[in-house]
C-alpha positions as CSV (number, residue, x, y, z in Angstrom):
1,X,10.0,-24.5,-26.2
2,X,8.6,-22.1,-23.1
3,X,9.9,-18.8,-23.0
4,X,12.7,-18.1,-20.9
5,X,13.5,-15.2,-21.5
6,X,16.9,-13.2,-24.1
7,X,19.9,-14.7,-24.1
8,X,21.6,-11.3,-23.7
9,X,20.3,-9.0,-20.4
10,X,21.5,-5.8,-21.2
11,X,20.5,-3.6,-17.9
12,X,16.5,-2.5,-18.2
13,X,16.4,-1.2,-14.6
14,X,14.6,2.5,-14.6
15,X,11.9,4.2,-13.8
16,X,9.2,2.3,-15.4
17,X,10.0,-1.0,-15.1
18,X,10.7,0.1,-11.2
19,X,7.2,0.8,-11.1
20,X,5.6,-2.2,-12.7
21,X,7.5,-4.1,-10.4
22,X,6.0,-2.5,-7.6
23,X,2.9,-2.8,-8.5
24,X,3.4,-6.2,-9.6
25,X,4.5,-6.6,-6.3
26,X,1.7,-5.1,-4.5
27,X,-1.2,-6.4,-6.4
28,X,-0.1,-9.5,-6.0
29,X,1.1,-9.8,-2.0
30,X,-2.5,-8.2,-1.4
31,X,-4.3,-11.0,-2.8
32,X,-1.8,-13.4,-1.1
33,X,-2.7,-11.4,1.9
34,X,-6.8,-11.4,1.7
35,X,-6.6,-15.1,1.1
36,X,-3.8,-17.2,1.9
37,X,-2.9,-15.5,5.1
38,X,-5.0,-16.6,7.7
39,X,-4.0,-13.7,9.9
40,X,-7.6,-12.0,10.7
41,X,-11.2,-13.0,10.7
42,X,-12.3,-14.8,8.0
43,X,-15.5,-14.9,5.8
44,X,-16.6,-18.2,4.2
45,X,-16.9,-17.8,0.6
46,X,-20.8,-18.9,0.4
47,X,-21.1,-15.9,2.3
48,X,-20.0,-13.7,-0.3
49,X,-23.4,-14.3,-2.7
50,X,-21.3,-14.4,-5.8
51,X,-23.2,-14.6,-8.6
52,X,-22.2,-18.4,-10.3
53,X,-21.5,-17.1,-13.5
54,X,-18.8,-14.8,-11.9
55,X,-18.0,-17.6,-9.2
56,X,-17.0,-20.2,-12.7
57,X,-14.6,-17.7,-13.2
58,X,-12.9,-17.5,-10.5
59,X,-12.5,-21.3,-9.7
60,X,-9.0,-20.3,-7.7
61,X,-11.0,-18.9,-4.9
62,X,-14.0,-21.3,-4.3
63,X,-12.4,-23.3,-1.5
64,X,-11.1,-20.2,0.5
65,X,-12.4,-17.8,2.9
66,X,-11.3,-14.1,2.5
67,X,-10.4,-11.4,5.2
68,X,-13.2,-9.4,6.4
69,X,-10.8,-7.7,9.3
70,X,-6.6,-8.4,9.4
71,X,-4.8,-8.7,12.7
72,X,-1.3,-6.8,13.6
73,X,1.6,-9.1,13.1
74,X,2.1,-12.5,12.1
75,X,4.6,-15.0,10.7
76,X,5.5,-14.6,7.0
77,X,7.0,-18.3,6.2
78,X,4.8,-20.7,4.0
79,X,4.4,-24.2,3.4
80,X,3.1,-25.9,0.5
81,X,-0.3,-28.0,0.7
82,X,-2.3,-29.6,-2.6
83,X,0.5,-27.5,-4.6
84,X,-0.7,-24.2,-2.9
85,X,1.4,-21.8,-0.8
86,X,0.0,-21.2,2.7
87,X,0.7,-19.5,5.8
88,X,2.3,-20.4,8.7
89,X,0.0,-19.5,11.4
90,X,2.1,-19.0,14.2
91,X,3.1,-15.8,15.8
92,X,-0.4,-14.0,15.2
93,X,-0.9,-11.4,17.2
94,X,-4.9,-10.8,17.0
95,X,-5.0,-7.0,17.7
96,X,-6.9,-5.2,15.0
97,X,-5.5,-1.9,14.0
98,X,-7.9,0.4,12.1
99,X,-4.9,1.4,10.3
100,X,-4.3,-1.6,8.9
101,X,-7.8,-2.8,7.9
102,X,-8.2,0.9,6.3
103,X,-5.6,0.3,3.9
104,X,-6.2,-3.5,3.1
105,X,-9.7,-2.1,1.6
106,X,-8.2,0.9,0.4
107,X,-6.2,-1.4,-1.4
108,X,-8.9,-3.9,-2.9
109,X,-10.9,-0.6,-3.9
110,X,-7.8,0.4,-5.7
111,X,-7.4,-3.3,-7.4
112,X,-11.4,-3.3,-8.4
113,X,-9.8,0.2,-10.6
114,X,-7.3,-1.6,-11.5
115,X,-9.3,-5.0,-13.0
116,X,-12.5,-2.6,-14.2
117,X,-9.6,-2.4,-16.9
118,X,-10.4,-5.8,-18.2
119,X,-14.2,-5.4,-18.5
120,X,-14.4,-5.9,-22.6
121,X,-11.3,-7.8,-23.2
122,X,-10.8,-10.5,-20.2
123,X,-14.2,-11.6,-18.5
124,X,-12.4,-13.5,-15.6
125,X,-9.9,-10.4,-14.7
126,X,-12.9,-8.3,-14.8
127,X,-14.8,-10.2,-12.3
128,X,-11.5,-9.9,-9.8
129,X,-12.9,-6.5,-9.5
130,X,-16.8,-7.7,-8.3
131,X,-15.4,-10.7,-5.8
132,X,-13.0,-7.7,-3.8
133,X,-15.8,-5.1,-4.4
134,X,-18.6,-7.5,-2.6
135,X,-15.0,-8.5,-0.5
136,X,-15.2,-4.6,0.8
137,X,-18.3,-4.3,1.3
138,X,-18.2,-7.2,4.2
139,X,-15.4,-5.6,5.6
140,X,-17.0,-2.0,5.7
141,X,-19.9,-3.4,7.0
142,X,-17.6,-5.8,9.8
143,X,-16.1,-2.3,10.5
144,X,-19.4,-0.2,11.4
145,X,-20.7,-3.3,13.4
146,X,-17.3,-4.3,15.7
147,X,-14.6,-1.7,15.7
148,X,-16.4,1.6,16.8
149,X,-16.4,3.0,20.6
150,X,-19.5,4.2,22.6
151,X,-18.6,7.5,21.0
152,X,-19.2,6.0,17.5
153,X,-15.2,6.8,16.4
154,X,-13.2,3.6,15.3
155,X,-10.8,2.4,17.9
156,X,-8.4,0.1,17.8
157,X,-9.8,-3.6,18.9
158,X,-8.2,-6.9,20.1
159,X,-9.6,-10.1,19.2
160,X,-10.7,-12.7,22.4
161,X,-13.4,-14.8,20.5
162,X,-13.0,-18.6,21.4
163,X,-11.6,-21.0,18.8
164,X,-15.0,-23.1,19.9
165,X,-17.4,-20.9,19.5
166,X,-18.1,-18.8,16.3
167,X,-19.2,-15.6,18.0
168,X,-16.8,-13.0,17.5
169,X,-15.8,-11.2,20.4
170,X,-13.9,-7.9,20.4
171,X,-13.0,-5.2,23.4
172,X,-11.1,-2.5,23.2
173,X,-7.6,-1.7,22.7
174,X,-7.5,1.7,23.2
175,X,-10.5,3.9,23.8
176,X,-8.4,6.9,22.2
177,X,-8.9,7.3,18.8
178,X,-6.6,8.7,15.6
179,X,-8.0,11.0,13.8
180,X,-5.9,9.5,10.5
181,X,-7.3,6.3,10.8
182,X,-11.2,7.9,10.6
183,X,-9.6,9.9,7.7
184,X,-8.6,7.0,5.8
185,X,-11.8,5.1,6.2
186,X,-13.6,7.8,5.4
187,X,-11.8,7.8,2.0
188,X,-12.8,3.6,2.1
189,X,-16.5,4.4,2.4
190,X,-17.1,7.3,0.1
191,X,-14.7,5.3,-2.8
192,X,-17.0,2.2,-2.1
193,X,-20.1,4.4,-2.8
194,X,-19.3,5.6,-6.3
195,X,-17.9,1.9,-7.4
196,X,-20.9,0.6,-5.7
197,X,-24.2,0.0,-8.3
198,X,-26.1,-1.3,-5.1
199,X,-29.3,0.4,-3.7
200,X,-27.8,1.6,-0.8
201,X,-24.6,2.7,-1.6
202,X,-25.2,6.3,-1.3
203,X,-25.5,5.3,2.4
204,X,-21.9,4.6,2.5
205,X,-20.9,8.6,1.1
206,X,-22.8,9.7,3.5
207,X,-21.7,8.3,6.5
208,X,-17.9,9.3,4.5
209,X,-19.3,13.4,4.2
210,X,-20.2,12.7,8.7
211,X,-16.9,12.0,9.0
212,X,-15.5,14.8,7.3
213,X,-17.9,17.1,9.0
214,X,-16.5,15.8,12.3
215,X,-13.0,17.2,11.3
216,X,-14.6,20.5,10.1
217,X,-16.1,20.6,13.9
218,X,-13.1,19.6,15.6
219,X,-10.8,21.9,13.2
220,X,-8.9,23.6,16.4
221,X,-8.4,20.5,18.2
222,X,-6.5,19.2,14.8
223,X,-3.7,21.8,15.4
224,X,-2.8,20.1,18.0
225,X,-1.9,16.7,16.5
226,X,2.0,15.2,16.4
227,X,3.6,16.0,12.9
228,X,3.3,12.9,12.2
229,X,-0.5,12.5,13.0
230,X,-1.1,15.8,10.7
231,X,1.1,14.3,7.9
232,X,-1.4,11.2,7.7
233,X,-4.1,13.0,8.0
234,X,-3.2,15.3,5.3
235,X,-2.2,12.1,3.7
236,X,-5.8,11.6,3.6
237,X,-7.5,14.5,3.0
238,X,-5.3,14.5,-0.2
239,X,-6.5,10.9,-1.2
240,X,-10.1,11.8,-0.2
241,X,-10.2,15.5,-2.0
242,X,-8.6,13.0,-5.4
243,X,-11.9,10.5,-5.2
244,X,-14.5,13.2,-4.2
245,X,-13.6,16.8,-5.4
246,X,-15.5,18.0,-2.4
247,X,-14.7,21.6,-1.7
248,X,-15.2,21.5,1.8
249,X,-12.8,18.9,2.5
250,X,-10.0,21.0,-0.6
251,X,-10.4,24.4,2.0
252,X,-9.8,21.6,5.3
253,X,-6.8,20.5,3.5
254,X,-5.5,23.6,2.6
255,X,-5.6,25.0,5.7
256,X,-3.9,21.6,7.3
257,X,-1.1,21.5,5.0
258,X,-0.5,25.5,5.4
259,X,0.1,24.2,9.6
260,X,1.8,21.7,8.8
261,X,4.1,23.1,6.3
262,X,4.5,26.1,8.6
263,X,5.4,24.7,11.6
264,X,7.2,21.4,10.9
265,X,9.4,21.6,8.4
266,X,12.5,22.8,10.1
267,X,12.5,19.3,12.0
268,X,15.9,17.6,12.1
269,X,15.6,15.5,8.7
270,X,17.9,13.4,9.9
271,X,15.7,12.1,12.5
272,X,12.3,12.3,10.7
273,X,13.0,10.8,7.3
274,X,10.0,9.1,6.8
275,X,7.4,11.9,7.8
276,X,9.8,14.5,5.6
277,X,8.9,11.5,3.0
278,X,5.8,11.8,3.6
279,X,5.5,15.9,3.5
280,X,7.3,15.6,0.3
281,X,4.2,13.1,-0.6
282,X,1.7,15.6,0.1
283,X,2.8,18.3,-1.4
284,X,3.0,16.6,-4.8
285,X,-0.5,15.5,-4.1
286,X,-1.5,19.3,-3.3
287,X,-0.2,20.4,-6.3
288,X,-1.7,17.9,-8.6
289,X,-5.4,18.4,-6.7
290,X,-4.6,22.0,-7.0
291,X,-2.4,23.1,-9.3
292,X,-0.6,25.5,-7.3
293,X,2.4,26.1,-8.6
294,X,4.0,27.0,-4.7
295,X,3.4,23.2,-3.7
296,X,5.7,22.1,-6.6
297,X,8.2,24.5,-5.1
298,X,7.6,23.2,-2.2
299,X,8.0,19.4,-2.8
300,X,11.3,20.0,-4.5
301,X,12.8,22.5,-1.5
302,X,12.1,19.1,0.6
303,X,13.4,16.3,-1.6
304,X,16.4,18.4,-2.7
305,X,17.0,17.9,1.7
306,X,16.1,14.3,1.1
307,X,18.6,14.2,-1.9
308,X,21.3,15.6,0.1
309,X,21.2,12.4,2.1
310,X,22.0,10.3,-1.1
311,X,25.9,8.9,-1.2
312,X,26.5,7.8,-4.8
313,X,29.4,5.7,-4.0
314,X,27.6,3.6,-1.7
315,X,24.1,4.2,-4.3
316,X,21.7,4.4,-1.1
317,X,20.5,7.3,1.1
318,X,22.3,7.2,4.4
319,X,21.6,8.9,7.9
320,X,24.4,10.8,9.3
321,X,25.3,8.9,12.1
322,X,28.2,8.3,14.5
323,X,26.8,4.9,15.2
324,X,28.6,1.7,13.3
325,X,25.0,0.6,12.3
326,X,22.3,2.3,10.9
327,X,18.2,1.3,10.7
328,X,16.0,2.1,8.4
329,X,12.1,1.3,8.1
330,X,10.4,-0.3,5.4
331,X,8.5,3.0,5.1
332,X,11.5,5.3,5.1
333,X,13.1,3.5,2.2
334,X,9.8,2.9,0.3
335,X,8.8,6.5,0.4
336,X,12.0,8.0,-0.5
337,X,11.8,5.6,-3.7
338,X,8.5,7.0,-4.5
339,X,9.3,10.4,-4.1
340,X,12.1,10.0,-5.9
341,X,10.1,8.4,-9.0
342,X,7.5,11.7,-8.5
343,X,9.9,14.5,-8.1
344,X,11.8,13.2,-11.7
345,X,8.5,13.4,-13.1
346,X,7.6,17.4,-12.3
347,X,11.2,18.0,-13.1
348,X,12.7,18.5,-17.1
349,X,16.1,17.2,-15.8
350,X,15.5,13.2,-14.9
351,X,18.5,12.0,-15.1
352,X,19.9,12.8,-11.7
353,X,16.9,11.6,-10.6
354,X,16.4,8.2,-12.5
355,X,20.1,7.3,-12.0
356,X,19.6,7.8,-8.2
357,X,16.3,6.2,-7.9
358,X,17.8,3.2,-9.8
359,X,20.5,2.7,-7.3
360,X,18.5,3.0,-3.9
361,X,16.0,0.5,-5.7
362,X,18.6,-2.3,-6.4
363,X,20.7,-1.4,-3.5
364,X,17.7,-0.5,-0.1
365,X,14.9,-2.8,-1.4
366,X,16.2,-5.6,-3.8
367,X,19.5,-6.4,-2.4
368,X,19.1,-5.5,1.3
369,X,17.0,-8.3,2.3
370,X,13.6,-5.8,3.1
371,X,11.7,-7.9,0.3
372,X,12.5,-11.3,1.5
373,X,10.7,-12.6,-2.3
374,X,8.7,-11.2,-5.1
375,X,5.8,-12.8,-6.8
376,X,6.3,-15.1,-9.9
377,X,6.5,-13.3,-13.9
378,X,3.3,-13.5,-15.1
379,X,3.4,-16.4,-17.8
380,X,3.3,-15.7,-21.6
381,X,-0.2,-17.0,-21.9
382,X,-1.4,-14.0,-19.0
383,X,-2.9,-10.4,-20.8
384,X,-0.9,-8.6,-17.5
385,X,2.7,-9.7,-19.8
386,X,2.1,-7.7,-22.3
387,X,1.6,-3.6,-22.7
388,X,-1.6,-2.6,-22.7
389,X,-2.6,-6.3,-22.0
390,X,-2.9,-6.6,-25.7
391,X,-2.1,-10.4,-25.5
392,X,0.2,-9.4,-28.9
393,X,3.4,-10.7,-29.3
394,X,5.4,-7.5,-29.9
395,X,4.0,-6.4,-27.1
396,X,5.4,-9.1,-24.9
397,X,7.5,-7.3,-22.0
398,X,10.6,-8.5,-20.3
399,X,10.9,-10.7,-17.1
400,X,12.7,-7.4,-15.7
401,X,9.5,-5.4,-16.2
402,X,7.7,-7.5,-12.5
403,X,10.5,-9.0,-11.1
404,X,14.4,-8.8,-10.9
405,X,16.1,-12.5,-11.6
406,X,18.4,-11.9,-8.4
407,X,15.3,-12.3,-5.8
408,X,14.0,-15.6,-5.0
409,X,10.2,-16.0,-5.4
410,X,7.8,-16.8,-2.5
411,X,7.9,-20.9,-3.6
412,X,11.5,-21.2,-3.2
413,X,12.1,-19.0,-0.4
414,X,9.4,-20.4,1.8
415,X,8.2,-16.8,2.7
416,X,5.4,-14.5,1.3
417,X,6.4,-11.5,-0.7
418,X,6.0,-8.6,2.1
419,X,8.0,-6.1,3.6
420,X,10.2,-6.2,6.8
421,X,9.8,-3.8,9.3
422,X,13.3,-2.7,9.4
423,X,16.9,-3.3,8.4
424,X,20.2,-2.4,9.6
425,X,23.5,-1.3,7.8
426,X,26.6,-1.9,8.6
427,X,29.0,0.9,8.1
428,X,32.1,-1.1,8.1
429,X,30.2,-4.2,5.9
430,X,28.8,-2.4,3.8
431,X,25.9,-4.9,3.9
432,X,22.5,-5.4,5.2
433,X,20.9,-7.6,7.8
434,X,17.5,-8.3,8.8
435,X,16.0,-9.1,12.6
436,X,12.2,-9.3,12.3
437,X,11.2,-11.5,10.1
438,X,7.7,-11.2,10.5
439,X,4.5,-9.7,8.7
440,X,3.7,-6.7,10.3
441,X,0.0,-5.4,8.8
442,X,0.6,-1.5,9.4
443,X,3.6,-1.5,7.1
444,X,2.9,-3.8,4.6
445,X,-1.0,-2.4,3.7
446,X,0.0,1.0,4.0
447,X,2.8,0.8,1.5
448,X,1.0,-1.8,-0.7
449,X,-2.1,0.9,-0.7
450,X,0.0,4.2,-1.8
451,X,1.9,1.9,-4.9
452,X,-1.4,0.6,-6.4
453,X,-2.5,4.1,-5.4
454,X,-0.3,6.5,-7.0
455,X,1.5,3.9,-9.9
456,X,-1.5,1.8,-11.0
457,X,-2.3,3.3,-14.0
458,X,1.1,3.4,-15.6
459,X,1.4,-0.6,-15.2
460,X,2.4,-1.8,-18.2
461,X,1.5,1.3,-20.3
């Protein structure tokens, strides 16, 4: 008889299992992503120069052509062809946000972590990791040839090639440039180089370290920057000071987070949720890369604001607003789940914490309509089911540990596992609706980076 599951459900929701989900969630949508999507500039797979041993391995990819750059929006539904879920591609918009593309390989690198796990008990997991890590390298490599400005800085591009001819053919977007989104490829490259056995990977850390000199030269002009500019950025100094340990770029960060702390933190919360998120997120990050004890303080001064905006009778976090509806991004309701999940975990008291985290969860992502389908439970037969992967049977976890049974999965709702931009509560309802049903890459690869990111190595521990 195939497993189905207990009999009896008693309620597992918490912390844990809240995590595992999301990264279930994420590891999966990003592979969906890289190669089912078809929205970005493909690579054909004989391009790749897989070794055959690892290509017998990995017989699900031989047909298909991964992402080597991802465009801006396009739609989410799916159809079903030779028993495999693809894309609709309608709806593409083909600008090329180097936001985006820095967090899809972000996210790969932080997959090829995640399968290195695998390397002495499951051969074909393992050699997940080498196809994204020779996957990355194309698209660092696509990134250095096609999305830089006379200047040498990565700008945004938009794609004009011709469907008949296989040149690709890029101009700009916008000749400005972000410094966040040279911050967060720099973290790409120098995380490439250290994973990287090849030759000439050292090349890759140090075109990183010239990027991180360029912000130690430009230092004054970062003062400058919108709050929520310097929150990325610090963002990514954080995430690049975590890979490297690089002094230089720890005194940078230091000195941007004292700014940023200093001058932005008496911002109307109500109005800025997600970068008050965010600043909560970075000073958890400062205090683990530094151990500071004033950053802890720090972080919990902000989230107890964020608390504040918590109504347990409702169990979600609500703006105060003398409007009858009320939006709330994908990256406002992600982030305060994840601060939520890290504050609980510097505090001795979790309880206020987990019960709250629990209710936004079920409440802002599950039943809201954000998440429009999860990916399928892992089968029995799969090492990712059980703790530790240890393929035993009393280690054998629940259905609830990837996926809750109320959301439909990506093969019978006809649309991929992703994140909506935004969705709107009514007061008077009480209930959620959704208006853009579309994938939008800037969301969905930034959020899908920070959970494999920060929650990776607790999956199924």
């Amino acid at each position: 008889m195939k497993y189905i599951g207990p009999f009896f459900r008693l309620n597992s929701l918490n912390k844990n299992s809240i995590k595992n989900q999301l990264v279930h969630l994420s590891k999966e949508s990003i592979k969906d992503i890289i190669f089912n999507s078809n929205c970005g500039i493909k690579i054909p797979t004989k391009d790749l120069k897989l070794k055959q041993s690892s290509l017998n391995d990995i017989n699900t990819f031989k047909s298909v052509s991964p992402l080597i750059s991802l465009y801006r929006k396009s739609s989410c539904k799916l159809y079903s062809l030779n028993n495999k879920l693809k894309w609709k591609n309608s709806n593409i918009k083909k600008d090329i946000l180097i936001s985006s593309n820095a967090y899809m390989s972000l996210s790969l690198l932080e997959l090829c972590d995640y399968y290195n796990n695998f390397k002495d008990t499951n051969p074909k997991k393992f050699n997940m990791s080498n196809l994204y890590l020779i996957i990355i390298k194309k698209q660092l490599d696509f990134y250095n040839s096609y999305l830089r400005n006379f200047e040498g800085v990565f700008v945004d591009k938009a794609d004009i090639s011709s469907d008949l001819i296989s040149e690709i053919k890029l101009e700009n977007k916008d000749e400005n440039f972000k410094f966040s989104n040279q911050a967060f490829l720099m973290c790409a490259y120098y995380k490439y180089s250290i994973m990287s056995d090849e030759k000439l990977s050292k090349e890759y850390k140090n075109f990183s370290l010239d990027i991180l000199d360029m912000f130690i030269n430009f230092r004054n002009d970062l003062y400058s920057l919108s709050f929520t500019e310097l929150n990325k950025l610090t963002l990514a100094l954080n995430i690049f000071y975590d890979y490297s340990k690089n002094q230089k770029c720890y005194e940078l960060l230091m000195d941007v987070f004292e700014y940023l702390s200093e001058n932005y933190s008496d911002i109307n919360l109500n109005d800025n949720i997600e970068n008050h998120s965010l600043l909560c997120l970075n000073s958890i990050l400062l205090y683990n890369n530094s151990n500071i004890f004033k950053f802890k303080e720090y972080a919990l001064n902000i989230y107890s604001s964020l608390s504040d905006l918590y109504n347990p009778s409702l169990g979600i976090f609500i703006k105060d607003s003398d409007k009858k509806e009320i939006k709330f991004s994908c990256n406002e309701v992600v982030l305060y789940v994840v601060n939520c999940i890290l504050i609980s975990e510097l505090c001795e008291n979790k309880s206020p914490y987990e019960s709250m985290l629990v209710n936004v969860f079920k409440h802002q992502i599950i039943e809201s309509g954000i998440i429009p389908s999860w990916p399928e439970v892992p089968s029995i037969q799969d090492a990712e089911r059980y703790k530790n992967f240890s393929l035993k049977s009393d280690d054998l976890l629940e259905e609830s540990n990837f996926k809750m049974p109320t959301i439909a999965t990506p093969k019978s709702a006809e649309i991929a596992s992703i994140f909506f931009k935004k969705i709107t509560y009514n007061k008077k309802k009480r209930t959620f609706a959704v208006s853009k049903k579309s994938f939008y890459s800037d969301n969905n690869m930034f959020l899908f980076f920070l959970i494999m990111y920060l929650f990776k190595n607790h999956y199924n521990c």
